[in-house]
PDB file with SEQRES, HELIX, SHEET and CRYST1 records, atoms N, CA, C and O in Angstrom:
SEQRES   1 A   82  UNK UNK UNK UNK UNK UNK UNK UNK UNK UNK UNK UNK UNK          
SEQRES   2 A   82  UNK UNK UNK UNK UNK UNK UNK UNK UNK UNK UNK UNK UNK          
SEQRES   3 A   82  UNK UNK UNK UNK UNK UNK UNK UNK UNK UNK UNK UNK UNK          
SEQRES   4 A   82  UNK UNK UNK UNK UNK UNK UNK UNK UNK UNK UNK UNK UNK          
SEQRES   5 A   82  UNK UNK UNK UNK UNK UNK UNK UNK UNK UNK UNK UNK UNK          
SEQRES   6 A   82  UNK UNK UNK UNK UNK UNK UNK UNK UNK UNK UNK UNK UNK          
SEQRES   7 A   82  UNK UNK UNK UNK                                              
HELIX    1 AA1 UNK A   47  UNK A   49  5                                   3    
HELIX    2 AA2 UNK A   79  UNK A   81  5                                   3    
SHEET    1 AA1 2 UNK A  30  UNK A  31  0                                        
SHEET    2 AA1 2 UNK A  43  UNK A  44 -1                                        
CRYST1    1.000    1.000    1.000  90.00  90.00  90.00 P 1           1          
ATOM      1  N   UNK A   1       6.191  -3.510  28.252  1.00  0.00           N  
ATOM      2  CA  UNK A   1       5.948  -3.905  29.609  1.00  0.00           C  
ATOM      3  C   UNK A   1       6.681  -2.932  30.515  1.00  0.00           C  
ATOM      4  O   UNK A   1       7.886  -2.811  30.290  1.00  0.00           O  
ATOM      5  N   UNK A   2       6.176  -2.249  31.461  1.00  0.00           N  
ATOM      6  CA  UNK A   2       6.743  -1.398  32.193  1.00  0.00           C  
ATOM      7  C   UNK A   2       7.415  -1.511  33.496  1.00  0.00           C  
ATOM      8  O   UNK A   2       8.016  -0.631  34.112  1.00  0.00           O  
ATOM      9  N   UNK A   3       7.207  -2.777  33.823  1.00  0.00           N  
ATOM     10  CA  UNK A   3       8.160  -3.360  34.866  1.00  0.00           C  
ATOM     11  C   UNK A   3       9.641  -3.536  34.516  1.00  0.00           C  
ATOM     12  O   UNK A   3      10.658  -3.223  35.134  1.00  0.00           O  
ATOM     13  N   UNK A   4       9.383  -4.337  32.932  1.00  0.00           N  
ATOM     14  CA  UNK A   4      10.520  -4.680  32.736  1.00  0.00           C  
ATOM     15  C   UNK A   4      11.104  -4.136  31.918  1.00  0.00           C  
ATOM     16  O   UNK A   4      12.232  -4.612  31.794  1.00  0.00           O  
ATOM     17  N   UNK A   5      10.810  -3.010  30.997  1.00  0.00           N  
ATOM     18  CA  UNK A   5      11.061  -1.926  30.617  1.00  0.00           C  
ATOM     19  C   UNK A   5      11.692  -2.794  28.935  1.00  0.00           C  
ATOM     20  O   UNK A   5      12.836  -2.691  28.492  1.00  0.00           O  
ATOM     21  N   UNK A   6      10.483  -3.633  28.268  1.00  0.00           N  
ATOM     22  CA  UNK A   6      10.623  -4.141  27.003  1.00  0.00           C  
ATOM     23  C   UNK A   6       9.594  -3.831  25.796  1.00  0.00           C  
ATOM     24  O   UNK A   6       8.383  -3.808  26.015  1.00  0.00           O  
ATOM     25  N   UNK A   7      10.035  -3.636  24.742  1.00  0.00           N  
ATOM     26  CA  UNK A   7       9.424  -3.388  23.644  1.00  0.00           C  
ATOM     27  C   UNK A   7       8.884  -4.757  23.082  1.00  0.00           C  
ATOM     28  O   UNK A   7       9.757  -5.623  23.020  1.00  0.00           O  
ATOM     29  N   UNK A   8       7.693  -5.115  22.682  1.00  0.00           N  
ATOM     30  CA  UNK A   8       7.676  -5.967  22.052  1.00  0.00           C  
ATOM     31  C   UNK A   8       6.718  -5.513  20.624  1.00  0.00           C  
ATOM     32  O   UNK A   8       6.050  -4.502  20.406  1.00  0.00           O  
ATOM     33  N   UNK A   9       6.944  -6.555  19.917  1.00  0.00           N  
ATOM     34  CA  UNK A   9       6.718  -6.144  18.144  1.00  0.00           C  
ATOM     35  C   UNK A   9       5.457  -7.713  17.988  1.00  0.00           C  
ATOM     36  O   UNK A   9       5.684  -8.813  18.492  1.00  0.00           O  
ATOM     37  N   UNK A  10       4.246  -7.361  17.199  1.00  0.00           N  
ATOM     38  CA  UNK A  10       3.487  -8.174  16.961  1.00  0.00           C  
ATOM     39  C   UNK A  10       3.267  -8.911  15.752  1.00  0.00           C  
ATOM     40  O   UNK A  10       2.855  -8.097  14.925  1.00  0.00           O  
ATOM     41  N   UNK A  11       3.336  -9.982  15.275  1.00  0.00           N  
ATOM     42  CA  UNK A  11       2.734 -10.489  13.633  1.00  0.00           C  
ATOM     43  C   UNK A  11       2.004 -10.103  12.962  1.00  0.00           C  
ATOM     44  O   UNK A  11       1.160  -9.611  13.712  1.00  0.00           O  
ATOM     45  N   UNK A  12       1.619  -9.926  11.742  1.00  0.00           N  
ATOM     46  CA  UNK A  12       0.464  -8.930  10.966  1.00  0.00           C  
ATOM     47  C   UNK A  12      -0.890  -9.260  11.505  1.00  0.00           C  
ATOM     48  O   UNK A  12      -1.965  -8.700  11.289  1.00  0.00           O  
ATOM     49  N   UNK A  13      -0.616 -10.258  12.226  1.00  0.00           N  
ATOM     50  CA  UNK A  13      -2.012 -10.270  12.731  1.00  0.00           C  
ATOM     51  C   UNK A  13      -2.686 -10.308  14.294  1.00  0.00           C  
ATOM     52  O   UNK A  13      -3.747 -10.785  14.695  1.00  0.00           O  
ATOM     53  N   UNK A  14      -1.465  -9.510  15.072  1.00  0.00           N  
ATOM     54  CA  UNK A  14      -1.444  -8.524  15.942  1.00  0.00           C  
ATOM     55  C   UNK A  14      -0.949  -9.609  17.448  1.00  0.00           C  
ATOM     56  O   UNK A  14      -0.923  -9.269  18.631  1.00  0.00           O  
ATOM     57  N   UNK A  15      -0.542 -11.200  16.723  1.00  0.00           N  
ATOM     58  CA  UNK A  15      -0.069 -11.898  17.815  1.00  0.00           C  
ATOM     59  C   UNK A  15       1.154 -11.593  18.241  1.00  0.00           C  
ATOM     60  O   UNK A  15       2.130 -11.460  17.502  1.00  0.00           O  
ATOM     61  N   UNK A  16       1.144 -11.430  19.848  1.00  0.00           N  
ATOM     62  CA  UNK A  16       2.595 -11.431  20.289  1.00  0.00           C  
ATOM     63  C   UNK A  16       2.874 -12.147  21.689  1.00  0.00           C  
ATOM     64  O   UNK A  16       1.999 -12.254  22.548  1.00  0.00           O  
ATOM     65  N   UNK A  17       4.032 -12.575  21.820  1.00  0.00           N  
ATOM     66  CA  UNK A  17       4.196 -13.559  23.580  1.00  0.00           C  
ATOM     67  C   UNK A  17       4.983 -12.856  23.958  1.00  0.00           C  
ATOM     68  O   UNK A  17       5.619 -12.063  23.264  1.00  0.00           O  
ATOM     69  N   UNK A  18       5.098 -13.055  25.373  1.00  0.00           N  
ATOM     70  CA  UNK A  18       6.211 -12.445  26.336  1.00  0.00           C  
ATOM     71  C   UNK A  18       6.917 -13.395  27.184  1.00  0.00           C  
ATOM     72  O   UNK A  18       6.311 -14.047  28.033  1.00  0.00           O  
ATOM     73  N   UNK A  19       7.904 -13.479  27.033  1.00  0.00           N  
ATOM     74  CA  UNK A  19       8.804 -14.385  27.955  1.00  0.00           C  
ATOM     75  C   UNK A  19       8.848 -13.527  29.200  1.00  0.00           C  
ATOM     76  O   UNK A  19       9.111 -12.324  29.200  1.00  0.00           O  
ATOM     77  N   UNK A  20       8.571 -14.253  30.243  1.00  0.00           N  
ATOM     78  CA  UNK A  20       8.886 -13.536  31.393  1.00  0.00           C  
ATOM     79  C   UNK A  20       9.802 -14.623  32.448  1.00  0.00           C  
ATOM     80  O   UNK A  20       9.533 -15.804  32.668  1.00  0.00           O  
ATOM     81  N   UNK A  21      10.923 -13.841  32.992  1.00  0.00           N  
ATOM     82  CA  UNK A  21      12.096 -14.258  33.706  1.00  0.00           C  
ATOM     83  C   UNK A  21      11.398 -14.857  34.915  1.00  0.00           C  
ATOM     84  O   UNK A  21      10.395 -14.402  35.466  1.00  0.00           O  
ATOM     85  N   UNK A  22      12.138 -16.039  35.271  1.00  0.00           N  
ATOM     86  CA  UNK A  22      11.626 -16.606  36.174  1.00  0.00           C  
ATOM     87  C   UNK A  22      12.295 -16.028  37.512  1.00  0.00           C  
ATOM     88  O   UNK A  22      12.391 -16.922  38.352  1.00  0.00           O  
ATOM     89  N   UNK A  23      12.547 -15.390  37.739  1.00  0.00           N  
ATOM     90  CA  UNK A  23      12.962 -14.155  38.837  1.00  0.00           C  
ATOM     91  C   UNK A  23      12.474 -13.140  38.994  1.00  0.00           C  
ATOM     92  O   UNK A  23      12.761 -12.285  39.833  1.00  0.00           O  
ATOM     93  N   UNK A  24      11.354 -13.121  37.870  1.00  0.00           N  
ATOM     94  CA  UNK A  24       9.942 -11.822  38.028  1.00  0.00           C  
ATOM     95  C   UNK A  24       9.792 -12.153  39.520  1.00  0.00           C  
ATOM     96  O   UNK A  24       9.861 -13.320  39.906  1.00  0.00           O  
ATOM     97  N   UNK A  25       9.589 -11.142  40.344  1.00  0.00           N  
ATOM     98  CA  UNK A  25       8.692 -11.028  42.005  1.00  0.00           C  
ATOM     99  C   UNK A  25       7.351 -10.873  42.166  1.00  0.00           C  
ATOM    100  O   UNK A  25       6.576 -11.479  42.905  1.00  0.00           O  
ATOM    101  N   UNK A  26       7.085  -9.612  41.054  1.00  0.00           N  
ATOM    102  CA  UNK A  26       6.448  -8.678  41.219  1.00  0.00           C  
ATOM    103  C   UNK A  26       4.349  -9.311  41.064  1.00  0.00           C  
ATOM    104  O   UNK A  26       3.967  -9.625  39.937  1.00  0.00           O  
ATOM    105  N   UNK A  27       3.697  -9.362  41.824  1.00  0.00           N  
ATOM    106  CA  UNK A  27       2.485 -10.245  41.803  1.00  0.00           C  
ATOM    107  C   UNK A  27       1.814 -10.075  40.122  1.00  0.00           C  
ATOM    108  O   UNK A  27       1.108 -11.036  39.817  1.00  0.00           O  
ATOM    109  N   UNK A  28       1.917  -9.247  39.288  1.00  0.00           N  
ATOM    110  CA  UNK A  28       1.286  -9.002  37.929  1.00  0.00           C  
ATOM    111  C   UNK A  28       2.369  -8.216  37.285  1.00  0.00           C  
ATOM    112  O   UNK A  28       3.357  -7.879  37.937  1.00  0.00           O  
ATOM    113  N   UNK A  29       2.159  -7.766  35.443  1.00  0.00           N  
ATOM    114  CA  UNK A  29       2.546  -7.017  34.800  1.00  0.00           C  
ATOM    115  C   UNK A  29       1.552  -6.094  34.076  1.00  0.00           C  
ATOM    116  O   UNK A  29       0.461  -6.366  33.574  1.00  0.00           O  
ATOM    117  N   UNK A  30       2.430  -4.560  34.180  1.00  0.00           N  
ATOM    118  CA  UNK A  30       1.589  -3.557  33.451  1.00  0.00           C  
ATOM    119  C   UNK A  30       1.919  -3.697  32.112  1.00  0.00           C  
ATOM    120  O   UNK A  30       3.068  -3.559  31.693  1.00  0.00           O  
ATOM    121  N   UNK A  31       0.809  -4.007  31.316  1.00  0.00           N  
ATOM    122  CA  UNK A  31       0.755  -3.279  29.838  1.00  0.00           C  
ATOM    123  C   UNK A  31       0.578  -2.305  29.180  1.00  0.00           C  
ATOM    124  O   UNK A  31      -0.624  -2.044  29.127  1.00  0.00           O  
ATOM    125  N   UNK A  32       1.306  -1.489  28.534  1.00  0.00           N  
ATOM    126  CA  UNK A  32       0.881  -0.756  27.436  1.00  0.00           C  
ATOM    127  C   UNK A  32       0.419  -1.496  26.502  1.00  0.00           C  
ATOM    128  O   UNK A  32       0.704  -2.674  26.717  1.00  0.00           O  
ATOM    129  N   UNK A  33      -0.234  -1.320  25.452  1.00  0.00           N  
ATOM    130  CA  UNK A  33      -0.316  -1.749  24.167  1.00  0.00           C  
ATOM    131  C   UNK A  33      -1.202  -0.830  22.874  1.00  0.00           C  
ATOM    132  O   UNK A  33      -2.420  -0.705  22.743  1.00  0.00           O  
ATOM    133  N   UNK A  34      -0.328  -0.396  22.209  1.00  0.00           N  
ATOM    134  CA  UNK A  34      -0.631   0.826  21.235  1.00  0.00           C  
ATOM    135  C   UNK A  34      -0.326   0.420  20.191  1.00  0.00           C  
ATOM    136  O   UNK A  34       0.421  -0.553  20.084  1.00  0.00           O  
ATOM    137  N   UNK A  35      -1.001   1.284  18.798  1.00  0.00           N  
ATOM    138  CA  UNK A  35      -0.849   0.652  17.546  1.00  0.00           C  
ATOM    139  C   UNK A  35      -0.996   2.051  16.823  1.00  0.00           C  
ATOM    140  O   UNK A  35      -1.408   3.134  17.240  1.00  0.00           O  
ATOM    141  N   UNK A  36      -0.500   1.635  15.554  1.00  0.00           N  
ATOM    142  CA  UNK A  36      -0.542   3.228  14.669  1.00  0.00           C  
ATOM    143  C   UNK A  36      -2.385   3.361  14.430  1.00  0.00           C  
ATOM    144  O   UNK A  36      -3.088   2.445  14.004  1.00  0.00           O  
ATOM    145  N   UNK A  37      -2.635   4.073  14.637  1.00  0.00           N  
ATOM    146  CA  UNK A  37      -4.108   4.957  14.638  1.00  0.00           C  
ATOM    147  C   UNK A  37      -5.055   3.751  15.383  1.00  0.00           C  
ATOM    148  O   UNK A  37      -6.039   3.100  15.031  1.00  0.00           O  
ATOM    149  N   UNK A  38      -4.283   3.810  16.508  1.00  0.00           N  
ATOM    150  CA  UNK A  38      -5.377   3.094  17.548  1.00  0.00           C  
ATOM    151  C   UNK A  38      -5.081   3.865  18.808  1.00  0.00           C  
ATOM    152  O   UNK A  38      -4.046   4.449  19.129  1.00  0.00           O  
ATOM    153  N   UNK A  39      -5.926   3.770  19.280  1.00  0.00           N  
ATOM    154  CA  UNK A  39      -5.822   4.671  21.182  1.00  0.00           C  
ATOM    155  C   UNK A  39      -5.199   3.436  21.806  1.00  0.00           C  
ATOM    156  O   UNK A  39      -5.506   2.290  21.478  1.00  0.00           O  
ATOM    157  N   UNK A  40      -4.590   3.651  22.434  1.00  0.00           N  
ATOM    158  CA  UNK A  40      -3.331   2.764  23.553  1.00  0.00           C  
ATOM    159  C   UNK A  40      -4.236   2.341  24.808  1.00  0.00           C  
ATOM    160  O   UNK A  40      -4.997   3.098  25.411  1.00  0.00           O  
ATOM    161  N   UNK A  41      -4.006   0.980  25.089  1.00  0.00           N  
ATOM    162  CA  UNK A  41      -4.867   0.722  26.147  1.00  0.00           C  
ATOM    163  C   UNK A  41      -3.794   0.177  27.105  1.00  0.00           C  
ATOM    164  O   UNK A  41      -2.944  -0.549  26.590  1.00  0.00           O  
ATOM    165  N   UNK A  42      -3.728   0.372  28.155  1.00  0.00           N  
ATOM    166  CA  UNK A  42      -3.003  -0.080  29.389  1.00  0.00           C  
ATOM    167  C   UNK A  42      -3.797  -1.243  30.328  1.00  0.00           C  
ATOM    168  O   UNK A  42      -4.984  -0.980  30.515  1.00  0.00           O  
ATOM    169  N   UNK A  43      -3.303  -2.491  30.942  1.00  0.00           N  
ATOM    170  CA  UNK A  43      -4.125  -3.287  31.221  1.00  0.00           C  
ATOM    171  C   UNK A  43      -3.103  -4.032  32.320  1.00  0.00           C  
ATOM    172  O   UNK A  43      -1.946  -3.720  32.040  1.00  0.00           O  
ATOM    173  N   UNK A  44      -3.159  -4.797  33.321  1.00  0.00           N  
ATOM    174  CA  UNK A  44      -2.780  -5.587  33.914  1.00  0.00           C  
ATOM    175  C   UNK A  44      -2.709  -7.009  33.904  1.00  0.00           C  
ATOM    176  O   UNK A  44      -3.825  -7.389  34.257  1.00  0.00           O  
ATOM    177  N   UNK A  45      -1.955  -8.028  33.677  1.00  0.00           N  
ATOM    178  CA  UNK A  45      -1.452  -9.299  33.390  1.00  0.00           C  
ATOM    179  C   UNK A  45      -1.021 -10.180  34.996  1.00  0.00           C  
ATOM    180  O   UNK A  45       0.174 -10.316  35.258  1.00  0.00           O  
ATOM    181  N   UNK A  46      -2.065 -10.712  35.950  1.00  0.00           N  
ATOM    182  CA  UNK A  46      -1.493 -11.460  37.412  1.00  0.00           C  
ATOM    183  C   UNK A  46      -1.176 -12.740  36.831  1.00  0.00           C  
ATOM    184  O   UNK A  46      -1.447 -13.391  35.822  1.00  0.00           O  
ATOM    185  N   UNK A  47      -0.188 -12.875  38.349  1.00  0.00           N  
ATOM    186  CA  UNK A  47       0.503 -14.062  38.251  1.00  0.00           C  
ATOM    187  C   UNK A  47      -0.417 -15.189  38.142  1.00  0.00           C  
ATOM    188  O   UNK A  47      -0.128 -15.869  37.157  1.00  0.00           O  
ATOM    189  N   UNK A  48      -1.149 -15.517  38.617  1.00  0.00           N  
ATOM    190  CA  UNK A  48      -2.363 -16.504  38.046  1.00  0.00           C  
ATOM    191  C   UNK A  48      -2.706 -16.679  36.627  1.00  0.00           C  
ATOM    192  O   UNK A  48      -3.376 -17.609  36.178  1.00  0.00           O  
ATOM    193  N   UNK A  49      -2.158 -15.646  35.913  1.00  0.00           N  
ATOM    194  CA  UNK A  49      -2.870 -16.049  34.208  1.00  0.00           C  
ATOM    195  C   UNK A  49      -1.719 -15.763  33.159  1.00  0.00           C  
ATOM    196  O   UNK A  49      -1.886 -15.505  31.967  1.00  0.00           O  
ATOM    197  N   UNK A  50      -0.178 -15.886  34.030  1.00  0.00           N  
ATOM    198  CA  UNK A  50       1.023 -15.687  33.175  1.00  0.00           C  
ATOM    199  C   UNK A  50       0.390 -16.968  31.918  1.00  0.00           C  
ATOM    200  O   UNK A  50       0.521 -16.396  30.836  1.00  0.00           O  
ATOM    201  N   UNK A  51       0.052 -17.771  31.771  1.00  0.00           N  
ATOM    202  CA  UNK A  51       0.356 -19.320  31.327  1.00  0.00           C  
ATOM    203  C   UNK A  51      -0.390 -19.007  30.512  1.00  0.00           C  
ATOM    204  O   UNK A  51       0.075 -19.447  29.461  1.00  0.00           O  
ATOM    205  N   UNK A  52      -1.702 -18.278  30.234  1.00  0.00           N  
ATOM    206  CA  UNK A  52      -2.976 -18.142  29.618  1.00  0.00           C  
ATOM    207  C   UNK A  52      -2.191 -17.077  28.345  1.00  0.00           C  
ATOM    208  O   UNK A  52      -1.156 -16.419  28.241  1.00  0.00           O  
ATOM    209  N   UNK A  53      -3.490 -17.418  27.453  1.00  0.00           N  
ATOM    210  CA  UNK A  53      -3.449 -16.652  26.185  1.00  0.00           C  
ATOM    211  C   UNK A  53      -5.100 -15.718  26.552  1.00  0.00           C  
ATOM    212  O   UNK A  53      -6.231 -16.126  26.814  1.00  0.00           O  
ATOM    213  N   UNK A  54      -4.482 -14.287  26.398  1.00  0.00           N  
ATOM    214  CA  UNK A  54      -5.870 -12.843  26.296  1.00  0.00           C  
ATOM    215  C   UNK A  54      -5.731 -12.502  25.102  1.00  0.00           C  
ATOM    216  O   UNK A  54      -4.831 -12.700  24.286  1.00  0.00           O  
ATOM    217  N   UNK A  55      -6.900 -11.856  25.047  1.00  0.00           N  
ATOM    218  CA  UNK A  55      -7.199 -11.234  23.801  1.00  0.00           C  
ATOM    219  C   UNK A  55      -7.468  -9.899  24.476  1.00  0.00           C  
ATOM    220  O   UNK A  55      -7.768  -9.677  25.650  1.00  0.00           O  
ATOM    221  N   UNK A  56      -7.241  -8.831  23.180  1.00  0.00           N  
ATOM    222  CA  UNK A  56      -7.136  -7.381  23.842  1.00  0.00           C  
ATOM    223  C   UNK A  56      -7.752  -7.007  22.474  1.00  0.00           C  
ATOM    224  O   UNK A  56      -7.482  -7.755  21.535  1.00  0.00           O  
ATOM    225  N   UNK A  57      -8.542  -5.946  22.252  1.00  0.00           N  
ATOM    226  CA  UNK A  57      -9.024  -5.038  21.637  1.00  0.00           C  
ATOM    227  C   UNK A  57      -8.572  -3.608  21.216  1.00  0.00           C  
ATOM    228  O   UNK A  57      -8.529  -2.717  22.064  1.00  0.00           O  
ATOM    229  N   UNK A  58      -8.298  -3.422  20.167  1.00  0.00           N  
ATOM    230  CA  UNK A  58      -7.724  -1.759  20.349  1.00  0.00           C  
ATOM    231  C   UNK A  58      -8.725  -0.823  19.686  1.00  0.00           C  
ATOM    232  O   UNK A  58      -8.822  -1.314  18.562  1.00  0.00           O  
ATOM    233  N   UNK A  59      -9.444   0.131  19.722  1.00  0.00           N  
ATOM    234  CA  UNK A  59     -10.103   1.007  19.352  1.00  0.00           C  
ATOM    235  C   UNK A  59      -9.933   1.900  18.442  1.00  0.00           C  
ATOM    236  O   UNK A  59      -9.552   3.023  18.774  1.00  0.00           O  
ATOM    237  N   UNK A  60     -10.209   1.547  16.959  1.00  0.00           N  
ATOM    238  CA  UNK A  60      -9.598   2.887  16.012  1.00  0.00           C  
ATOM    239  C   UNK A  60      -9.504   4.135  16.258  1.00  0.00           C  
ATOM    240  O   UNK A  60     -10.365   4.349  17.111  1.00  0.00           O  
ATOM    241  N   UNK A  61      -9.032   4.980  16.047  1.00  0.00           N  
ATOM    242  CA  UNK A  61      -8.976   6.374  16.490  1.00  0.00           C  
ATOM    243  C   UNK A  61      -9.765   6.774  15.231  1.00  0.00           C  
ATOM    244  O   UNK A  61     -10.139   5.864  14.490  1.00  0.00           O  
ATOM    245  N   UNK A  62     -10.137   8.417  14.829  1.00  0.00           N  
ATOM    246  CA  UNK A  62     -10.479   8.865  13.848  1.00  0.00           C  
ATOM    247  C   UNK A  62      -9.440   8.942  12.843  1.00  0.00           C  
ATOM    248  O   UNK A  62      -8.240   9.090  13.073  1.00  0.00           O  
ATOM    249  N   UNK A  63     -10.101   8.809  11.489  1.00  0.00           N  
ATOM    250  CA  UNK A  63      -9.095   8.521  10.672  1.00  0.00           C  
ATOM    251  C   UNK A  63      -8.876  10.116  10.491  1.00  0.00           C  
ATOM    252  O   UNK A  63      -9.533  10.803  11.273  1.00  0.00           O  
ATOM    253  N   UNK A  64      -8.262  10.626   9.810  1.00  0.00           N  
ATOM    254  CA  UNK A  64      -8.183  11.887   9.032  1.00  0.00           C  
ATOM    255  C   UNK A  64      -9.069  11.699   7.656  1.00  0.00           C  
ATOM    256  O   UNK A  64      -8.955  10.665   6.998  1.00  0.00           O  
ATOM    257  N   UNK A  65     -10.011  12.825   7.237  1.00  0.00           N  
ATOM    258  CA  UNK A  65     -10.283  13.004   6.159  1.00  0.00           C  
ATOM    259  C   UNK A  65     -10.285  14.480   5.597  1.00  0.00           C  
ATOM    260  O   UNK A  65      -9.886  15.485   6.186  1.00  0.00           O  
ATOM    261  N   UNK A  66     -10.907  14.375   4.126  1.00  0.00           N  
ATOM    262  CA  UNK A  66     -10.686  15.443   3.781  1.00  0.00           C  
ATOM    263  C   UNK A  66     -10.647  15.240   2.305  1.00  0.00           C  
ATOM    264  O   UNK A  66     -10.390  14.173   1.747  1.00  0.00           O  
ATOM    265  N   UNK A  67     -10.944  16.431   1.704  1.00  0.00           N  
ATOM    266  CA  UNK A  67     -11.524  16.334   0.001  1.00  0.00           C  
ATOM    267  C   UNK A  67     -10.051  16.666  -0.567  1.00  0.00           C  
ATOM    268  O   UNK A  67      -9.107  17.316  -0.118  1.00  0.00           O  
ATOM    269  N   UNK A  68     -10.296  15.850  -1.892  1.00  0.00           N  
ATOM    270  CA  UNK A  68      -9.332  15.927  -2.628  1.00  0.00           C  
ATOM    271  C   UNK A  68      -9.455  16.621  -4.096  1.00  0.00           C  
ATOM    272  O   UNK A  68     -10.160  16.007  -4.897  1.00  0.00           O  
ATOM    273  N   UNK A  69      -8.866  17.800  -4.529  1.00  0.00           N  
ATOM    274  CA  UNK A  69      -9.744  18.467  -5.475  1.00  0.00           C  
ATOM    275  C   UNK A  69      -8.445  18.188  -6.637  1.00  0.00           C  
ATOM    276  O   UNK A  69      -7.269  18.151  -6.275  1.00  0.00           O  
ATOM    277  N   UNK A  70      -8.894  17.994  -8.128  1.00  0.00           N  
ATOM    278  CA  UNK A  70      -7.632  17.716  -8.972  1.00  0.00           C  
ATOM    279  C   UNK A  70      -8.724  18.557  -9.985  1.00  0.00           C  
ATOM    280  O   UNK A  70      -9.931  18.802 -10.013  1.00  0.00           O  
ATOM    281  N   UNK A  71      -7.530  18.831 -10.782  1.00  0.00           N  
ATOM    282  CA  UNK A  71      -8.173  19.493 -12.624  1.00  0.00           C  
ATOM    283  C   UNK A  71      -7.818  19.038 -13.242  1.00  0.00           C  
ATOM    284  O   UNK A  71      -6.624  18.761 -13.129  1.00  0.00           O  
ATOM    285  N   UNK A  72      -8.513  18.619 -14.325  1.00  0.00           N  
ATOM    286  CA  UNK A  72      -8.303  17.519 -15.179  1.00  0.00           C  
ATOM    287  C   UNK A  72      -8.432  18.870 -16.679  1.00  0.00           C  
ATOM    288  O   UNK A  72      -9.296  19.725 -16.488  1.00  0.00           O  
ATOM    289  N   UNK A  73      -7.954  18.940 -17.462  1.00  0.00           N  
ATOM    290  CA  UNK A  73      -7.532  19.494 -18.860  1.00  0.00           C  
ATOM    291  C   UNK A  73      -7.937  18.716 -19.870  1.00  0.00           C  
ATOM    292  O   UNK A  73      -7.109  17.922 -20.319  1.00  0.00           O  
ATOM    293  N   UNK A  74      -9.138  18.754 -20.395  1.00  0.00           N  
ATOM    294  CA  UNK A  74      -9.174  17.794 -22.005  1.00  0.00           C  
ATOM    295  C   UNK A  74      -8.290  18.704 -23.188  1.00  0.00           C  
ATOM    296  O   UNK A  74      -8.439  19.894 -23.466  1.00  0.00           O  
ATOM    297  N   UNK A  75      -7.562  17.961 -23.633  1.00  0.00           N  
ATOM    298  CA  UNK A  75      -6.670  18.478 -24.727  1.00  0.00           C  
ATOM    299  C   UNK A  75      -7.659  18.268 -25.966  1.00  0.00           C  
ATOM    300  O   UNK A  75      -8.519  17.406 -26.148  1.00  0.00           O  
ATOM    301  N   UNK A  76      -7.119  19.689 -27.009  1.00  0.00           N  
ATOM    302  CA  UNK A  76      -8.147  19.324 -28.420  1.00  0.00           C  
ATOM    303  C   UNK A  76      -7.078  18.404 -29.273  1.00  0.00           C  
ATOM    304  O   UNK A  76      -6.013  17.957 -28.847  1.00  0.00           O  
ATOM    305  N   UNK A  77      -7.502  18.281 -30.262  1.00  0.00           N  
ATOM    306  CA  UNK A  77      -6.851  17.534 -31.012  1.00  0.00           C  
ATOM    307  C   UNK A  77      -5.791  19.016 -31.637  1.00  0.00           C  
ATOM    308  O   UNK A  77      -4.570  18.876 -31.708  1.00  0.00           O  
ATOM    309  N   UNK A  78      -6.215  19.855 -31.890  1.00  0.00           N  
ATOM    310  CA  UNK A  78      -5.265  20.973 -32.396  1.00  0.00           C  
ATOM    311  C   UNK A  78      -3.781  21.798 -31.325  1.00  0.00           C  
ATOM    312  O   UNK A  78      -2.828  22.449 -31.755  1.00  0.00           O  
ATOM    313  N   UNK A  79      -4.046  21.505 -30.185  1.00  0.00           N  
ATOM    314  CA  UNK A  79      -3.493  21.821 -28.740  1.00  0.00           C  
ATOM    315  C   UNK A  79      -2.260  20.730 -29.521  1.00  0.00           C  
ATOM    316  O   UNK A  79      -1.218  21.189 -29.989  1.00  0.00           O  
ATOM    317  N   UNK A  80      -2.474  19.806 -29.540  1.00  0.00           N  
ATOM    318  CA  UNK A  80      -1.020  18.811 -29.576  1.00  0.00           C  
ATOM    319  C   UNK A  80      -0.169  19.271 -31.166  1.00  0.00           C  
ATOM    320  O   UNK A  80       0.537  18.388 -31.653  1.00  0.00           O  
ATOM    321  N   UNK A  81      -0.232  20.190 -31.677  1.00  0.00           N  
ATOM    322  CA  UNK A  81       0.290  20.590 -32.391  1.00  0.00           C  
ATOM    323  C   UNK A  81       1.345  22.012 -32.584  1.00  0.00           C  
ATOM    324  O   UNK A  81       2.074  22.542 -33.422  1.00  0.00           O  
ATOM    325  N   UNK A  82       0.789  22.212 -30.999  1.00  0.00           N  
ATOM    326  CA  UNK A  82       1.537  23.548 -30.488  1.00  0.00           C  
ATOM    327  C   UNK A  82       3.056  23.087 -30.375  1.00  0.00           C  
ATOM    328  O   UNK A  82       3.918  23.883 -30.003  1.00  0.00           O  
TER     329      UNK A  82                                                      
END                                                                             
């Protein structure tokens, strides 16, 4: 939250709450909200819907890919005698 300059951490299943001080002024709160290989979405939270539960969406990013090449060696039966 960038007003109030807090980190918050989510459950594996991406729930999280925010306590907010009852000496907040400010008419809404800015969100960040970013995730490992998701694009970060920034969003606004007004004082009208502190009380409410949102749902937010995050957008996968591209994963990385890429070929994986291995060599595989069949041994003879005479090789294991070396």
């Amino acid at each position: 939250m960038k007003e109030l300059d807090l980190i918050l951490e989510s459950d594996l299943e991406g729930n999280f709450q925010i306590l907010i001080p009852k000496n907040f002024s400010l008419d809404y709160l800015s969100l960040m909200i970013e995730g490992s290989y998701h694009e970060p979405i920034e969003t606004h939270i007004y004082k009208n819907d502190f009380h409410s539960v949102s749902k937010f969406y995050l957008k996968e990013t591209e994963a990385l890919t890429g070929i994986v090449v291995t060599k595989y060696v069949k041994k003879r039966w005479w090789q294991f005698w070396k």
